[in-house]
C-alpha positions as a Markdown table, in Angstrom:
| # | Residue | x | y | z |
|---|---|---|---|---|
| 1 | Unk | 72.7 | -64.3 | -96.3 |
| 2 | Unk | 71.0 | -67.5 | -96.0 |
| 3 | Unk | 68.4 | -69.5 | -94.9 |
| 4 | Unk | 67.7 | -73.2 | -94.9 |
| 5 | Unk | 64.8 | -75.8 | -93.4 |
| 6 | Unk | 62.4 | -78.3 | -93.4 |
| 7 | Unk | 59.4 | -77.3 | -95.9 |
| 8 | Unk | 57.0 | -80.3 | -95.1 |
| 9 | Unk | 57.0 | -83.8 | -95.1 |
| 10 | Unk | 56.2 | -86.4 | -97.1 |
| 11 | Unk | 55.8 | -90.5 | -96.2 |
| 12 | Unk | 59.2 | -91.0 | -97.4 |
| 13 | Unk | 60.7 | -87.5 | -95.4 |
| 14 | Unk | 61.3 | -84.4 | -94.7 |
| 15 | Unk | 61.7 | -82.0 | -97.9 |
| 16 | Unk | 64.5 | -79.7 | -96.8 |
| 17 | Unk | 65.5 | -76.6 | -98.3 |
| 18 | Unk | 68.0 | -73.9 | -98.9 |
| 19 | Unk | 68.4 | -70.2 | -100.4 |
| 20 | Unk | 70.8 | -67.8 | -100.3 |
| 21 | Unk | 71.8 | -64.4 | -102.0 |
| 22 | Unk | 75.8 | -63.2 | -102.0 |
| 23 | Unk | 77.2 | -60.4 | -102.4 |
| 24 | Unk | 81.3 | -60.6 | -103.4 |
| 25 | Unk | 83.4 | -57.9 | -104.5 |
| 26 | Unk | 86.9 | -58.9 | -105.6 |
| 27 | Unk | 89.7 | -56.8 | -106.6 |
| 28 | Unk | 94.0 | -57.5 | -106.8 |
| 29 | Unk | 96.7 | -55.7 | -107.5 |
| 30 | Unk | 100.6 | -56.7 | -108.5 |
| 31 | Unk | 103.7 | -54.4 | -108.6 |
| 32 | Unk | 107.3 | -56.0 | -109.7 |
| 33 | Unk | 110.5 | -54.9 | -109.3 |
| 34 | Unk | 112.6 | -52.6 | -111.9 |
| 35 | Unk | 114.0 | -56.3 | -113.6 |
| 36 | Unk | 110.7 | -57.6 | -114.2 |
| 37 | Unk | 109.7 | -54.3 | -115.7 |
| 38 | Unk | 112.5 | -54.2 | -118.0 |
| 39 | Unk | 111.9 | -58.1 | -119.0 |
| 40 | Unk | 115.3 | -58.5 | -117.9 |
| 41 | Unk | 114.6 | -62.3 | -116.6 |
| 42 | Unk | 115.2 | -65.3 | -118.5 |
| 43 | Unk | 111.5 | -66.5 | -117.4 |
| 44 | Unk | 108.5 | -64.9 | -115.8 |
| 45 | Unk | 109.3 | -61.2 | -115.7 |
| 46 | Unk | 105.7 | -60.6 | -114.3 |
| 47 | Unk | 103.8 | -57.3 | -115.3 |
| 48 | Unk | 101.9 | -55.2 | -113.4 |
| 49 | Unk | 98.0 | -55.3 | -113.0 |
| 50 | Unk | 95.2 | -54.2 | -111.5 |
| 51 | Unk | 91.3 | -55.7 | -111.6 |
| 52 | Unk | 88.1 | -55.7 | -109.7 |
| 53 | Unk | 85.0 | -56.9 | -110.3 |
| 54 | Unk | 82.0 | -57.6 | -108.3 |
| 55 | Unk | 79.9 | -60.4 | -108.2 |
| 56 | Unk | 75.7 | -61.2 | -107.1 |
| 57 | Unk | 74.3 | -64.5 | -106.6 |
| 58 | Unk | 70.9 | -65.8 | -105.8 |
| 59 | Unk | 70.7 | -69.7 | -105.1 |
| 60 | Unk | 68.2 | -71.8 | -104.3 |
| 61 | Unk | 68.7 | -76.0 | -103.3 |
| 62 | Unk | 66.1 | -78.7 | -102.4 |
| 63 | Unk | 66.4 | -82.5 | -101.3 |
| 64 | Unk | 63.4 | -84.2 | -101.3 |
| 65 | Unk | 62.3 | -88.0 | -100.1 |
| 66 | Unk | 60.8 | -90.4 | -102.8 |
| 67 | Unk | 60.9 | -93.8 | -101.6 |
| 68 | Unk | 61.8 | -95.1 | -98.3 |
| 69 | Unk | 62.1 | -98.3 | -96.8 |
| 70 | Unk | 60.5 | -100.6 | -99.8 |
| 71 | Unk | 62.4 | -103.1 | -102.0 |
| 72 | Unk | 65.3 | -102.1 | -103.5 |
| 73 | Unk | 65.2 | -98.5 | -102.1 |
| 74 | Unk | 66.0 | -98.0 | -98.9 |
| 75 | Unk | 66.2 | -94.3 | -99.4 |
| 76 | Unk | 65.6 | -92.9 | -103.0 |
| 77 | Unk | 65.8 | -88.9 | -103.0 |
| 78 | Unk | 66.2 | -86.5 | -105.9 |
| 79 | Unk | 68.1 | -83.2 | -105.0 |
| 80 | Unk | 68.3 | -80.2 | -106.9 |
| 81 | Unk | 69.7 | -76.6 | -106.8 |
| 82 | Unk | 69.6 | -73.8 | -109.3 |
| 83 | Unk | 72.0 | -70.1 | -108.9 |
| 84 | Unk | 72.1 | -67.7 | -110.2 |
| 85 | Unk | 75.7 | -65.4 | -110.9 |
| 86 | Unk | 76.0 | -61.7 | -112.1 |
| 87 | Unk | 79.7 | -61.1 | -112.9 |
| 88 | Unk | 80.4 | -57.2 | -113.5 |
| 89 | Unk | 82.8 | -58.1 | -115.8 |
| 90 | Unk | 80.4 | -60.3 | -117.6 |
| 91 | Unk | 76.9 | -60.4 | -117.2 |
| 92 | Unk | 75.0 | -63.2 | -116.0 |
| 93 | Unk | 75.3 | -66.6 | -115.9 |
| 94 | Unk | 72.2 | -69.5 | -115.0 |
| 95 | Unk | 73.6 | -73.2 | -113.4 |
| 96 | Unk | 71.7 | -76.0 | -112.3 |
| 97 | Unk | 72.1 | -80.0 | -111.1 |
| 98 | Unk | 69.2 | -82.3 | -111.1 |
| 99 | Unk | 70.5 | -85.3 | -108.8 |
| 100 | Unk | 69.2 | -88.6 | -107.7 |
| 101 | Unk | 70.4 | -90.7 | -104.8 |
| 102 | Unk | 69.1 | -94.6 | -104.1 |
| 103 | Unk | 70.4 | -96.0 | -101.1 |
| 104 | Unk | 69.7 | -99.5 | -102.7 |
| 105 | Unk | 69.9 | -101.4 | -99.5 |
| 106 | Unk | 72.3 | -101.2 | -96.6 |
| 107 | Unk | 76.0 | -102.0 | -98.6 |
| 108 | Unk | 75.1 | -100.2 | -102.2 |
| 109 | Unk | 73.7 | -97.2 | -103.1 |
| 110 | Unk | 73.6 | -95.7 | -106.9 |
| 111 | Unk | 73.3 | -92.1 | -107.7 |
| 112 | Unk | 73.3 | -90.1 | -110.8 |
| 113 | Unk | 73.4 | -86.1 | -112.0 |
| 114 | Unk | 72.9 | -83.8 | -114.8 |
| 115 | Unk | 74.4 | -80.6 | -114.2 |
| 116 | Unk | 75.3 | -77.3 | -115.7 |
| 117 | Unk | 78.8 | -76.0 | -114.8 |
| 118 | Unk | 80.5 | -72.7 | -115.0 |
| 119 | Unk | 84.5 | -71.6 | -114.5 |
| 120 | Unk | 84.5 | -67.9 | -114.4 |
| 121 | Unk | 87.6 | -66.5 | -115.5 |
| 122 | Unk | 90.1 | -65.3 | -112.2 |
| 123 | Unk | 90.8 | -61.9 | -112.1 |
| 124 | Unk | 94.6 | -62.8 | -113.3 |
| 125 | Unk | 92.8 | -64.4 | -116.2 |
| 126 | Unk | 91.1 | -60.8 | -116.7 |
| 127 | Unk | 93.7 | -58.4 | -116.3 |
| 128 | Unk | 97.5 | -59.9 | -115.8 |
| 129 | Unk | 99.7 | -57.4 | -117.3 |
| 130 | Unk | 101.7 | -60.4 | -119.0 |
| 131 | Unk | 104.1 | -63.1 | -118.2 |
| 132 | Unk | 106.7 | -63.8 | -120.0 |
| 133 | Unk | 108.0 | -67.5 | -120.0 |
| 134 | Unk | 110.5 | -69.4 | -121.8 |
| 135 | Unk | 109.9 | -72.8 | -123.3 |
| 136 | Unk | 112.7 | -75.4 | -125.6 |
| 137 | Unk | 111.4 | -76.3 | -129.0 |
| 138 | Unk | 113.3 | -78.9 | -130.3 |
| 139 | Unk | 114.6 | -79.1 | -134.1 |
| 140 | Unk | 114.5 | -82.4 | -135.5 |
| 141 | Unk | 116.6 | -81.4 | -139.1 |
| 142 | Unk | 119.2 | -79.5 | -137.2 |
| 143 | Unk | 119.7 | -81.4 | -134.0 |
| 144 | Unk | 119.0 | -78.5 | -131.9 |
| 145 | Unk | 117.1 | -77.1 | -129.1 |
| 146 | Unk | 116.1 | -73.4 | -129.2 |
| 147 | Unk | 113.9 | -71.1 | -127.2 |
| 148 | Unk | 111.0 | -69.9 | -127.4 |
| 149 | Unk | 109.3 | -67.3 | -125.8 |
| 150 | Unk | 105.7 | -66.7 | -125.2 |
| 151 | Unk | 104.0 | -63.8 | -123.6 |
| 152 | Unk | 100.6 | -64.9 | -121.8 |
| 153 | Unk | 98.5 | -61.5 | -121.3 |
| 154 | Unk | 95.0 | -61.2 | -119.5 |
| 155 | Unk | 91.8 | -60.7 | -121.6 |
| 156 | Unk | 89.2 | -58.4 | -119.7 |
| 157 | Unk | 86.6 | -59.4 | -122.4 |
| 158 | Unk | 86.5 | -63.1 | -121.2 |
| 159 | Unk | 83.6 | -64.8 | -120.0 |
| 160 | Unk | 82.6 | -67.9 | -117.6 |
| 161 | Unk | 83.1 | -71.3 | -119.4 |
| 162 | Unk | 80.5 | -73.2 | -119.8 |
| 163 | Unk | 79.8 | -77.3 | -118.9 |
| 164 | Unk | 77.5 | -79.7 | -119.4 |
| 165 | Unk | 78.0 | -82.6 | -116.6 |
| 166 | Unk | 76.5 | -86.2 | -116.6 |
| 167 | Unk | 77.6 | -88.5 | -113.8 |
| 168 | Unk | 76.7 | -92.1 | -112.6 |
| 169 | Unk | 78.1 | -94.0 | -109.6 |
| 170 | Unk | 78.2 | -96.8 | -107.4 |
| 171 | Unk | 79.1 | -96.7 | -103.5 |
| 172 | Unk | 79.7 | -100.0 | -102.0 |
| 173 | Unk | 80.5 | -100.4 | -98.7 |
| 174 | Unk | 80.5 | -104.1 | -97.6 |
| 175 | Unk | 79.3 | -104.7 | -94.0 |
| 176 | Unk | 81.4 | -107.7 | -93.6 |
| 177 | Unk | 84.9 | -105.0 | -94.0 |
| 178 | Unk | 83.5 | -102.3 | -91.5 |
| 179 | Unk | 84.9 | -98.7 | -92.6 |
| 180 | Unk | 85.8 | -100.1 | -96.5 |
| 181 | Unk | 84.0 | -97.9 | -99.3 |
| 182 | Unk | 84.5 | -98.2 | -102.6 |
| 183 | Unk | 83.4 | -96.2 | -105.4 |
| 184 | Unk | 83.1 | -96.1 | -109.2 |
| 185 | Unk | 81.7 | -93.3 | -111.3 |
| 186 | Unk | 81.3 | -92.5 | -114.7 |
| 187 | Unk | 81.3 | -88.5 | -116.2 |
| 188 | Unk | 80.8 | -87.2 | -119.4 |
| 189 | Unk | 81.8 | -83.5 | -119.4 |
| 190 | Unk | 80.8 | -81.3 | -123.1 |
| 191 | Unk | 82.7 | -77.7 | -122.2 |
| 192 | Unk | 81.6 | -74.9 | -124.4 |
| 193 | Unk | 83.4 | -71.5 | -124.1 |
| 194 | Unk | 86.7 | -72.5 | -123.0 |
């Protein structure tokens, strides 16, 4: 469900808005055959699972005008958005962006956010029964390459990772080269959680 609009105006525009609530439920399942149950593969040998989980959000997003039409700011908006996520699996989790957008004059604009990112953890991440690969490790003293094997399991106590998101930007878009746009951002991403 969701709903979205003009609230009112102000000289520079329209302030437009959006909200929405979701309701997701998610659930898989994986057999294998009587080999991969045995581990009788030299790589993969996929386990069984099964997982479900169910998932609420509430969300809420605005743009609104600042500046219009004066020097150096053709059109300079900030934008924002806020959701909120309730993983059964997890609990809850809060993210955000704060954004600004200057459409400088007609061939640059600049634009900039701060942001708070998640990755929730895929139901494979939550509940895979186990892979098992095979990887060479090489021995430097005897000349040798052996294998390795590693067993990669799901963990139902994991939670969404967590990022903090800066990024800055440049559009150019030369009106003498009509359809060229070029564009350069920076990011700087702190992940907590991983």
């Amino acid at each position: 469900v969701d709903a979205s609009g003009t609230v009112f105006s102000l000289p520079a525009g329209d302030v437009s808005v959006a909200f929405g609530a979701d309701y997701i439920r998610n659930e898989a399942s994986a057999t294998q055959d009587a080999l991969a149950l045995a581990r009788a593969f030299a790589v993969q040998n996929f386990q069984p699972f099964y997982g479900k989980r169910h998932i609420k959000e509430g969300f809420v997003e605005a743009v609104i005008p600042i500046l219009k039409d004066v020097p150096l700011a053709q059109k300079l908006e900030l934008n924002a958005a806020a959701r909120i996520t309730d993983y059964s699996t997890s609990g809850s989790v809060k993210t955000w962006k704060v954004g600004i957008s200057n459409q400088v004059f007609d061939d640059l604009r600049i634009r900039g956010t701060l942001s708070r990112d998640i990755r929730a953890p895929t139901l494979t991440d939550l509940f895979s029964g186990g892979v098992l690969t095979q990887q060479p490790v090489y021995d430097s003293l005897t000349d040798r390459t052996y294998p390795q094997y590693t067993n990669a399991r799901g963990n139902p106590a994991l939670k969404p990772e967590l990022a903090d998101t800066a990024t800055v930007g440049i559009v150019y878009s030369p009106s003498f080269i009509p359809g060229l746009q070029l564009s350069v951002d920076y990011y700087r991403i702190s992940l907590k959680g991983a």
